[in-house]
C-alpha positions as CSV (number, residue, x, y, z in Angstrom):
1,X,-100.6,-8.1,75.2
2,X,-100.7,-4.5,73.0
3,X,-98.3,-2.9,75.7
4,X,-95.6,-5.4,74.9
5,X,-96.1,-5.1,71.1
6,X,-95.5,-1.4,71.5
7,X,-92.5,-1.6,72.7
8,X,-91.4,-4.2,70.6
9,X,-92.7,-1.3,67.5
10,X,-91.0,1.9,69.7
11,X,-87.8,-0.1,69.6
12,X,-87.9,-0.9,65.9
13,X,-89.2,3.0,65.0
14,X,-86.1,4.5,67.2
15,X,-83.5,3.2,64.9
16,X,-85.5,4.5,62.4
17,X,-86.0,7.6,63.0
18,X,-82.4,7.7,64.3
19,X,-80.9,6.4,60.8
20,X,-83.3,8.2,58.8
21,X,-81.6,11.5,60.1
22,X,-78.1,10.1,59.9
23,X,-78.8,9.0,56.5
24,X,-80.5,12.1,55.5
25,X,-78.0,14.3,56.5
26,X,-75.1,11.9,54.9
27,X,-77.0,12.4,51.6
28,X,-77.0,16.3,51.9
29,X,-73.4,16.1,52.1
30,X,-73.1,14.3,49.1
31,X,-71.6,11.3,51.1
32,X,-73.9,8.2,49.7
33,X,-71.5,5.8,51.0
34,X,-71.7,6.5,54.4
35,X,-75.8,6.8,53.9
36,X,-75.6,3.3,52.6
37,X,-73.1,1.7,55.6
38,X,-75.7,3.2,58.1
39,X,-79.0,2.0,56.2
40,X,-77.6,-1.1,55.7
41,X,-76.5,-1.1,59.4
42,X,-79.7,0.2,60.9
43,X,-81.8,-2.9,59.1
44,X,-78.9,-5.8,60.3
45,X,-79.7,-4.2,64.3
46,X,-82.9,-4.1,64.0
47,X,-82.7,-7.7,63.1
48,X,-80.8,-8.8,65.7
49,X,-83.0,-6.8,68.4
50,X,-86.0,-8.7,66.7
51,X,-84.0,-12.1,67.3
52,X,-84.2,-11.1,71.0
53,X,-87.9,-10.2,70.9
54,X,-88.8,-13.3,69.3
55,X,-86.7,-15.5,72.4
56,X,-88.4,-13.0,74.9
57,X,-91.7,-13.5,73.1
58,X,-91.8,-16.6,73.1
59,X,-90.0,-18.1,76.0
60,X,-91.4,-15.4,78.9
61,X,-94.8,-13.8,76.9
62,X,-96.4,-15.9,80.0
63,X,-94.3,-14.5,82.7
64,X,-94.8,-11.0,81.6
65,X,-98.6,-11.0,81.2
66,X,-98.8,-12.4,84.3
67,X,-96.7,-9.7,85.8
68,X,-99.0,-7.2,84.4
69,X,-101.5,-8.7,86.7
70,X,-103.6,-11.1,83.7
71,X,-105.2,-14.3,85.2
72,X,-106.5,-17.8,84.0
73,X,-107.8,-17.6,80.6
74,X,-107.2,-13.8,80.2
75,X,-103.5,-14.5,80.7
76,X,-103.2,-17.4,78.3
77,X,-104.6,-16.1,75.6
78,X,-102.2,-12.7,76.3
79,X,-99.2,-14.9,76.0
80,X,-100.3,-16.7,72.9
81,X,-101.0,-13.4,71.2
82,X,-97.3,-12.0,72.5
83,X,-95.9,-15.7,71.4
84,X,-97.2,-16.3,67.8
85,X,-96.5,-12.5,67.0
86,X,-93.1,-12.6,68.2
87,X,-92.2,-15.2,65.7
88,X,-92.5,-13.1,62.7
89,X,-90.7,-10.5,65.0
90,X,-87.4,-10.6,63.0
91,X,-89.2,-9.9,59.4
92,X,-92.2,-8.1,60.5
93,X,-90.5,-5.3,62.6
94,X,-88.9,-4.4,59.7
95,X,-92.3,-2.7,58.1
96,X,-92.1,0.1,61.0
97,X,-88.7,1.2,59.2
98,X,-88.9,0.4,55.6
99,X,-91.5,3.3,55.6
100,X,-88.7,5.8,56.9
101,X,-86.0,4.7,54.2
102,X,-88.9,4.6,51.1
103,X,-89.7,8.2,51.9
104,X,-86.2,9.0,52.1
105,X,-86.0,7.7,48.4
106,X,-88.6,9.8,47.2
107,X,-91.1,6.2,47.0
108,X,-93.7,7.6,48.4
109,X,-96.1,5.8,46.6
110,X,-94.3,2.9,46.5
111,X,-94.7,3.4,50.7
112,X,-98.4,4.3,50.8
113,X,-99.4,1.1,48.6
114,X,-97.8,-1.3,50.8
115,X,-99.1,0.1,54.1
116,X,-102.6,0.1,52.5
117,X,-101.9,-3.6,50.9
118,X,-100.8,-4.8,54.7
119,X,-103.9,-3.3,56.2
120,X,-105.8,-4.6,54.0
121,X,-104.3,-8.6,54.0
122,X,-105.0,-7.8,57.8
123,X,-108.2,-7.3,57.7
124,X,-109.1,-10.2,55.0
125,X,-107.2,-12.3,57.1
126,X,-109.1,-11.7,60.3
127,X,-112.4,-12.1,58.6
128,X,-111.3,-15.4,57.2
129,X,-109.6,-17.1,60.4
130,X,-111.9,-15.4,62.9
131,X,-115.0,-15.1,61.8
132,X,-115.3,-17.7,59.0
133,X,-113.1,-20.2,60.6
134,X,-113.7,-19.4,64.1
135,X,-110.0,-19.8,65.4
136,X,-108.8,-17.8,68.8
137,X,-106.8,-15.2,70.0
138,X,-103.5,-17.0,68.3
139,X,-105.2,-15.9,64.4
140,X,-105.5,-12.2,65.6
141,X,-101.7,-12.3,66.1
142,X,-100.7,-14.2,63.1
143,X,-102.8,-12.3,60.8
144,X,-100.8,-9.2,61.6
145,X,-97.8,-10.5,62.2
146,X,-98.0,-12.3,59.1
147,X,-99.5,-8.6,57.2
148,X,-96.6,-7.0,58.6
149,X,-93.9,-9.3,58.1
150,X,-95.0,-9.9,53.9
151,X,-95.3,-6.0,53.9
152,X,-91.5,-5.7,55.2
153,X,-90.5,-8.0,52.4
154,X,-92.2,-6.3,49.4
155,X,-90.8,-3.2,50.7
156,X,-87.4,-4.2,50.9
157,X,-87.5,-6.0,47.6
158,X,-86.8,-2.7,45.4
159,X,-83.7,-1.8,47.8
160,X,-82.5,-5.5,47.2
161,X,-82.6,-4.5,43.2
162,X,-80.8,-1.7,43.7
163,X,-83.5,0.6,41.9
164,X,-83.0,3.5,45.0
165,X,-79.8,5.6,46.2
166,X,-79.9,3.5,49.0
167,X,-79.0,-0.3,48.9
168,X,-77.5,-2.7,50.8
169,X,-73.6,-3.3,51.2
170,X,-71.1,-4.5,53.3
171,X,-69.8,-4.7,56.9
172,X,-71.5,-3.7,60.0
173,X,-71.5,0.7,61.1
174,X,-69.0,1.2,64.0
175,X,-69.5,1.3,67.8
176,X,-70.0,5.3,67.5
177,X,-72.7,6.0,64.4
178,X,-74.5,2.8,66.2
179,X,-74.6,4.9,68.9
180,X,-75.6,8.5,67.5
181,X,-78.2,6.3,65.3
182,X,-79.8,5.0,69.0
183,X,-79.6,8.7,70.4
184,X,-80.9,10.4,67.3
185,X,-84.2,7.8,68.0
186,X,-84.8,8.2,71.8
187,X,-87.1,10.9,71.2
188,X,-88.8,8.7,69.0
189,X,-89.2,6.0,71.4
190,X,-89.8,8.3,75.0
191,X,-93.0,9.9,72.6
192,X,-94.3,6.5,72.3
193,X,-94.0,5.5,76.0
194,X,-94.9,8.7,77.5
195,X,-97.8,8.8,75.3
196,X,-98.9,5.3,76.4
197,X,-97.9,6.0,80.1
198,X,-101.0,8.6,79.9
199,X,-103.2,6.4,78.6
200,X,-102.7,4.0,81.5
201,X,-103.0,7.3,84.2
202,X,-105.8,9.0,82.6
203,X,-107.6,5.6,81.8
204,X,-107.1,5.0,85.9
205,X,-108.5,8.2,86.8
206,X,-111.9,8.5,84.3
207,X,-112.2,4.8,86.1
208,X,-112.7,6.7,89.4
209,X,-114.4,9.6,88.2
210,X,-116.7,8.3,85.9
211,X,-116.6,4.4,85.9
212,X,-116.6,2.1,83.2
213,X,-118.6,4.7,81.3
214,X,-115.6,7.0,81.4
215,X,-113.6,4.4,80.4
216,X,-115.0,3.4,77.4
217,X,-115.7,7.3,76.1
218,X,-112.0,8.2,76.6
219,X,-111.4,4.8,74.2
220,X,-114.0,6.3,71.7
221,X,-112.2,9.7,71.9
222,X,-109.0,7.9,71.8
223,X,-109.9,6.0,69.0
224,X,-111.0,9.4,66.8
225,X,-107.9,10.6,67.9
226,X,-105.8,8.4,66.8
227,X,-106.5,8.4,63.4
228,X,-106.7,13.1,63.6
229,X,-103.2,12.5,65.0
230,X,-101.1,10.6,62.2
231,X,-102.5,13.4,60.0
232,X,-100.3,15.7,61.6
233,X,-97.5,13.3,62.8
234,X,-97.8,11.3,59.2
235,X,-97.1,15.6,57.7
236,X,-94.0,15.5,59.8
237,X,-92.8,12.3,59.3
238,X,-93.0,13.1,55.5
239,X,-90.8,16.5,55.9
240,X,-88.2,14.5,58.4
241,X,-85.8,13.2,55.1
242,X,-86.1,17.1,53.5
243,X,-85.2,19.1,56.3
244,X,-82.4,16.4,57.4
245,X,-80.8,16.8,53.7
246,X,-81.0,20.7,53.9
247,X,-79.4,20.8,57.2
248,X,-76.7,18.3,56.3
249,X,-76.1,20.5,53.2
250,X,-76.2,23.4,55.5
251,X,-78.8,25.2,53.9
252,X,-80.2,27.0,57.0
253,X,-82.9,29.0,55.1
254,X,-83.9,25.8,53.1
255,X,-85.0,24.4,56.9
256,X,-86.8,27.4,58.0
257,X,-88.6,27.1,55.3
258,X,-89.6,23.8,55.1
259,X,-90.8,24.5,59.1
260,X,-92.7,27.7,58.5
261,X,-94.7,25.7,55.7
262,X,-95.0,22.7,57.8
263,X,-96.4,25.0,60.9
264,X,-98.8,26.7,58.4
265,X,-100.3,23.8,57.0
266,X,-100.7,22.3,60.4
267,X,-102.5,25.1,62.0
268,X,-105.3,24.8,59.2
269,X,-105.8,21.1,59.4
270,X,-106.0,21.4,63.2
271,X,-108.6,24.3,62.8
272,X,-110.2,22.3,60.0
273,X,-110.7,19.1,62.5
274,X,-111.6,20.6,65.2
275,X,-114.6,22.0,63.4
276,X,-115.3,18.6,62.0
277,X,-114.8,16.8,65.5
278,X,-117.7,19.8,67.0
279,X,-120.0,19.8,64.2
280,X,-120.0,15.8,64.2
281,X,-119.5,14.8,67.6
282,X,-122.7,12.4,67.0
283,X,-122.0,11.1,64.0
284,X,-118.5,10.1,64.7
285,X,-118.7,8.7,67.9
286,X,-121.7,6.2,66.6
287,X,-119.1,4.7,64.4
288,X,-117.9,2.8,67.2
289,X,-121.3,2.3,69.2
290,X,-124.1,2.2,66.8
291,X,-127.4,2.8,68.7
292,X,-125.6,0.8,71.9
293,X,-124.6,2.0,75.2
294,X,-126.8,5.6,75.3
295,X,-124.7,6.8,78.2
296,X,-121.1,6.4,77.4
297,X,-122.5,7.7,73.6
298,X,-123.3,10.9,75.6
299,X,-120.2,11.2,77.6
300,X,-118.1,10.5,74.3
301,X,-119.8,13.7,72.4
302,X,-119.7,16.2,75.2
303,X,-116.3,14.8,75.1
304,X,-115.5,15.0,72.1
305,X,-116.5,18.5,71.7
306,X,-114.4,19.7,74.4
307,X,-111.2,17.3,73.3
308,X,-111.3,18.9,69.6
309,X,-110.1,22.0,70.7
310,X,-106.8,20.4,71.8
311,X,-106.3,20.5,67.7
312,X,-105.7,23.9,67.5
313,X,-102.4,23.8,69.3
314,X,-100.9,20.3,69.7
315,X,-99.3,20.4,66.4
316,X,-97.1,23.6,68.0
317,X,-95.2,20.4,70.2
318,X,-95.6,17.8,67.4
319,X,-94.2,20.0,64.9
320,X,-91.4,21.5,66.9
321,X,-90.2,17.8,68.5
322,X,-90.1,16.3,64.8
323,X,-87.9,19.5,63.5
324,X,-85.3,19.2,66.2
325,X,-85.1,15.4,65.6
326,X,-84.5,16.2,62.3
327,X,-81.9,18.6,62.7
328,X,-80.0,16.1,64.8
329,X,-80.9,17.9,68.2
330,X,-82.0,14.4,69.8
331,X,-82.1,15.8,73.7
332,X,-84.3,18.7,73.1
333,X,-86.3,16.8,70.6
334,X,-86.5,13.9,73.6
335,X,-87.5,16.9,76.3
336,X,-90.0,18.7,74.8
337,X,-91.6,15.0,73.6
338,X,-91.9,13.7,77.3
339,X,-93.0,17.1,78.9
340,X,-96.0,17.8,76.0
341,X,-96.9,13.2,76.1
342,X,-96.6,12.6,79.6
343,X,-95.7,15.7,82.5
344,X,-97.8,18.7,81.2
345,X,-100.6,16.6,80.3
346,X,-100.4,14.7,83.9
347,X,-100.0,18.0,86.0
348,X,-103.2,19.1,84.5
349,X,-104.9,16.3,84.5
350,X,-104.7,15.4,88.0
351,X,-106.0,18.4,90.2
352,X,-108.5,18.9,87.1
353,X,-110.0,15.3,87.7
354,X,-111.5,16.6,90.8
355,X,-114.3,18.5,88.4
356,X,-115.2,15.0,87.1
357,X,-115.3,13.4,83.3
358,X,-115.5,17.5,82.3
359,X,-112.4,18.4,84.3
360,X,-110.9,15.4,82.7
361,X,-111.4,16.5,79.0
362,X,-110.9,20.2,79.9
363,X,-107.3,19.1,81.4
364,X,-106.3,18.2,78.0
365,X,-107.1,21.4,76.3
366,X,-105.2,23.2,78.8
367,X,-102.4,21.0,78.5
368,X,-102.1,21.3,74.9
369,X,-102.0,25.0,75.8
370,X,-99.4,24.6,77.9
371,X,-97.0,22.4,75.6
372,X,-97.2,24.4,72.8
């Protein structure tokens, strides 16, 4: 089911990241009207895209799972997931974008307390309807659907006030800034596609490389990953709503400065990770294992270590993609995000496969060489 919902979350984070610029840049040229038309715009279309989810969601979750090639109880309980989150679809999408127009604001705290207040409800929630109650695969979905959708409302709730620069007014934004808004966020949406496109070709290969085994190490690796990653992409994210106002202001210097600090603080945290992931390959791989599966424990550290050094230069294609979004250059920021998610990454990974699980994880250092 988790390939649907990621679309359904790409979908809402492209207008986001598309109005955050056009707002950002409306705001450096001290045209707050036109920031407020395109915010208020940006949350009525995601809306309305989430009214179509929830009808897809609903209505065809079962023919879609079982086009992905799900069977019998498998492909049930897929459809139930996609079905009961799709109905807080219309409110809950909302949380992937709120976060882009708080930071815009300057509520960063404000932003940080209600992500950690829906992961927490999440969790809570799946301890009580899972594993006190004992309730199925439906109580997964509605526990975050349900996290997501009360964390959209409590972060709307101070724009409904009026307490920020931005707030809500009336009419709809015309055919053309709907469509700069959907450009501006194609980038956005291609990085999470591409990105999950890998997943599914290198997940295919370590199956015939290295088995199950392989499998389940990449997912470890993945997992560590995942969490190193929105250190440097959360970084970005935060500078997006600066270096959109500077360039709308067209303070030029102002940008390449906000880069060159951006770039610097980047490079240390990737050498600073990569140390950690070496030095505590063990450690941090047992997280997810414990003292279980010995051999996919060992294949996840060697792993590990070799993975770690992709830290020292994939922030070069992270940084460089978020900076040209932000400056309104959507088509480079959209080439540079599929060629370092999804074609560099595959071209190395394929010949490289033929050394085994090694090749595999030495594939992705040289491809993070080659993106940057």
């Amino acid at each position: 089911a988790w390939p649907v919902m990621t679309v359904f979350m790409a979908v809402s984070d492209m207008v986001a990241a598309g109005s955050s610029v056009r707002i950002s840049m409306h705001l450096g040229n001290g045209d707050t009207d036109s920031a407020r038309r395109v915010f208020t715009g940006s949350v009525k279309l995601i809306v309305a895209i989430s009214v179509g989810f929830l009808l897809v969601g609903v209505l065809l979750g079962g023919p879609i799972v079982s086009a992905m090639g799900a069977e019998g109880e498998v492909a049930d309980m897929a459809a139930q997931y996609i079905a009961v989150f799709s109905l807080f679809a219309p409110v809950g999408l909302l949380f992937f974008a709120t976060d882009n127009y708080l930071r815009i604001c300057g509520a960063v705290n404000l932003s940080m307390w209600v992500n950690m207040g829906v992961a927490a409800l999440n969790v809570v929630l799946l301890a009580v309807l899972i594993g006190w109650l004992g309730c199925g695969t439906w109580a997964s979905a509605f526990a975050t659907g349900f996290s997501v959708a009360l964390g959209s409302v409590a972060a709307l709730v101070p724009f409904l006030r009026r307490r920020f620069v931005l707030r809500f007014v009336g009419g709809w934004m015309d055919l053309g800034t709907t469509r700069r808004v959907l450009y501006n966020g194609t980038s956005t949406f291609f990085n999470s596609v591409s990105g999950s496109l890998f997943g599914i070709i290198a997940n295919a290969v370590l199956l015939s490389v290295a088995g199950n085994d392989g499998v389940a190490a990449y997912g470890i690796i993945m997992y560590v990953n995942s969490v190193v990653f929105s250190l440097f992409t959360g970084m970005d994210a935060a500078m997006q709503p600066a270096i959109s106002y500077n360039h709308g202001s067209g303070d030029g210097r102002r940008v390449r400065s906000l880069f060159v600090v951006m770039s610097v603080a980047s490079m240390v945290m990737g050498v600073a990770v990569a140390a950690m992931c070496v030095l505590a390959d063990g450690p941090l791989t047992r997280l997810f294992l414990g003292d279980n599966s010995p051999e996919v424990a060992a294949l996840a550290e060697s792993g590990l270590t070799v993975f770690a050094l992709t830290y020292l230069l994939s922030w070069v294609a992270v940084n460089i993609n978020q900076t040209l979004a932000a400056t309104d250059l959507p088509a480079h920021a959209l080439s540079i995000g599929v060629m370092s998610q999804l074609v560099v990454p595959t071209a190395f990974l394929v010949p490289m496969s033929a050394l085994g699980a090694d090749g595999v994880w030495w594939s992705m250092v040289a491809a993070s060489v080659g993106s940057a």
